[in-house]
C-alpha positions in Angstrom: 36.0 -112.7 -38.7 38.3 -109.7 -37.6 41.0 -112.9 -37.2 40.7 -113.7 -40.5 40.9 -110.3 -42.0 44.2 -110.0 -40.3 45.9 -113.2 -41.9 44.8 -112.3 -45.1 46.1 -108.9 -45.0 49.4 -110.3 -43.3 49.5 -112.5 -46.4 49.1 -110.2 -49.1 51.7 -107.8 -47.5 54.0 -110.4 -47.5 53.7 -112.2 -50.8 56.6 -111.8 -53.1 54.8 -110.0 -55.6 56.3 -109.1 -59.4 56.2 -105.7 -60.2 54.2 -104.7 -62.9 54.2 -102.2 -66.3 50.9 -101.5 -67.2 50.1 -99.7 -70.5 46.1 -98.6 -71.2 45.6 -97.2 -74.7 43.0 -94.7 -74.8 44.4 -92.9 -77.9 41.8 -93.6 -80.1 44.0 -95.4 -82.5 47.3 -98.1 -81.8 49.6 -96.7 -80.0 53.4 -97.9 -79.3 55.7 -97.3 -76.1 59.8 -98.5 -76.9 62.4 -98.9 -74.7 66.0 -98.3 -76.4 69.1 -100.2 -74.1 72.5 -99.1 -73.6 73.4 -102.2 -74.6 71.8 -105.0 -76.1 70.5 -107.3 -73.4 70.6 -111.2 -74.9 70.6 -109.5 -78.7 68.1 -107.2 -78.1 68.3 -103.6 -78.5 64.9 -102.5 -77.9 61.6 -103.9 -76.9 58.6 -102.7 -78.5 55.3 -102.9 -77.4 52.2 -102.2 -79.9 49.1 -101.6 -77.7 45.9 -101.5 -79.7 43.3 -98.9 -78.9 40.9 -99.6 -75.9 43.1 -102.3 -74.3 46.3 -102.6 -72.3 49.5 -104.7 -71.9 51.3 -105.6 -68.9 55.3 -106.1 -68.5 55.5 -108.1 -65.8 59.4 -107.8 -64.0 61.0 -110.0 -61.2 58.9 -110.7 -58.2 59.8 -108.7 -55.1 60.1 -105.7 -57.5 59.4 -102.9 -56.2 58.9 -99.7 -58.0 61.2 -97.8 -54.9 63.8 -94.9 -55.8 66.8 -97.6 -56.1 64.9 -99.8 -58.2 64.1 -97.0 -60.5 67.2 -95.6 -61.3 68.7 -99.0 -62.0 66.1 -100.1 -64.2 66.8 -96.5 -66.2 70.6 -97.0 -65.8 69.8 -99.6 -68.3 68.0 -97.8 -70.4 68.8 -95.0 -73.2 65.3 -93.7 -73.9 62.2 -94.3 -74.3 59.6 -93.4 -76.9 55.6 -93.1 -76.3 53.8 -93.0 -79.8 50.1 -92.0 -79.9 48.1 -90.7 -82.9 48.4 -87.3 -80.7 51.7 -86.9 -79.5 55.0 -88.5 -79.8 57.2 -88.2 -76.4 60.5 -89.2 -76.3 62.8 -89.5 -73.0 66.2 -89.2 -72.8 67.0 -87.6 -69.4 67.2 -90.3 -66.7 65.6 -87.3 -64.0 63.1 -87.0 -66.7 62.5 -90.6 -66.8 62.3 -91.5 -63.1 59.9 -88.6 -62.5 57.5 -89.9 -64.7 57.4 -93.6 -63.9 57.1 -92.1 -59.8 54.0 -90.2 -60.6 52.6 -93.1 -62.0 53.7 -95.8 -58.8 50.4 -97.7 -57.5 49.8 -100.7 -55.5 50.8 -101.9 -51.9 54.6 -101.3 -52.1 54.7 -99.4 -55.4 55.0 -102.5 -57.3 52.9 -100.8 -60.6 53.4 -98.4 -62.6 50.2 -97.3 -64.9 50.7 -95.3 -67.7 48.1 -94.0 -70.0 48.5 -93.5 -73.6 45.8 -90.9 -74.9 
């Protein structure tokens, strides 16, 4: 049993997994989280995600992604701000120190590969 154990940890720790944006609305209404890009990536020049109240939506990036310091900072070297939207509060983040702060406090998994963030 003990055998087994061990090969199926050794497995998960090993997998390539994604990394992983997960947004849980607990607002009490919709609420919206935008990410504005330096530059237009394939036309785009920001992605929008409406999350309706009691439920969540997951951005899933590249496998092997790991939420790490590196990986942070180039993901917000992309990125010119972003904008949370609850029937609350509205929080918008320009400062890249700003930025990577917040998605740190909010690293989870084996490896860091999630990042939760709540809306309330």
């Amino acid at each position: 049993m003990k055998i087994k154990l061990l090969i199926l940890m050794l497995l998960l720790v090993e997998c390539d997994t994604p990394g992983i944006l997960i947004l849980e609305n607990k607002s009490g209404s919709k609420a919206y989280y935008t990410l504005y890009f330096n530059e237009p990536i394939e036309g785009v020049h920001k992605l929008e995600v409406e999350i309706n109240d009691k439920s969540r939506e997951e951005l899933i990036f590249g496998f092997g992604n790991r939420w790490t310091k590196d990986r942070l900072n180039y993901f917000f070297s992309q990125i010119d701000s972003i904008e949370i939207i609850t029937k609350n509060d509205t929080m918008i983040m320009k400062d890249k120190m700003e930025m990577y702060h917040y998605f740190k406090k909010r690293r989870k998994g084996i490896g860091n590969h999630i990042v939760k963030i709540k809306l309330e």
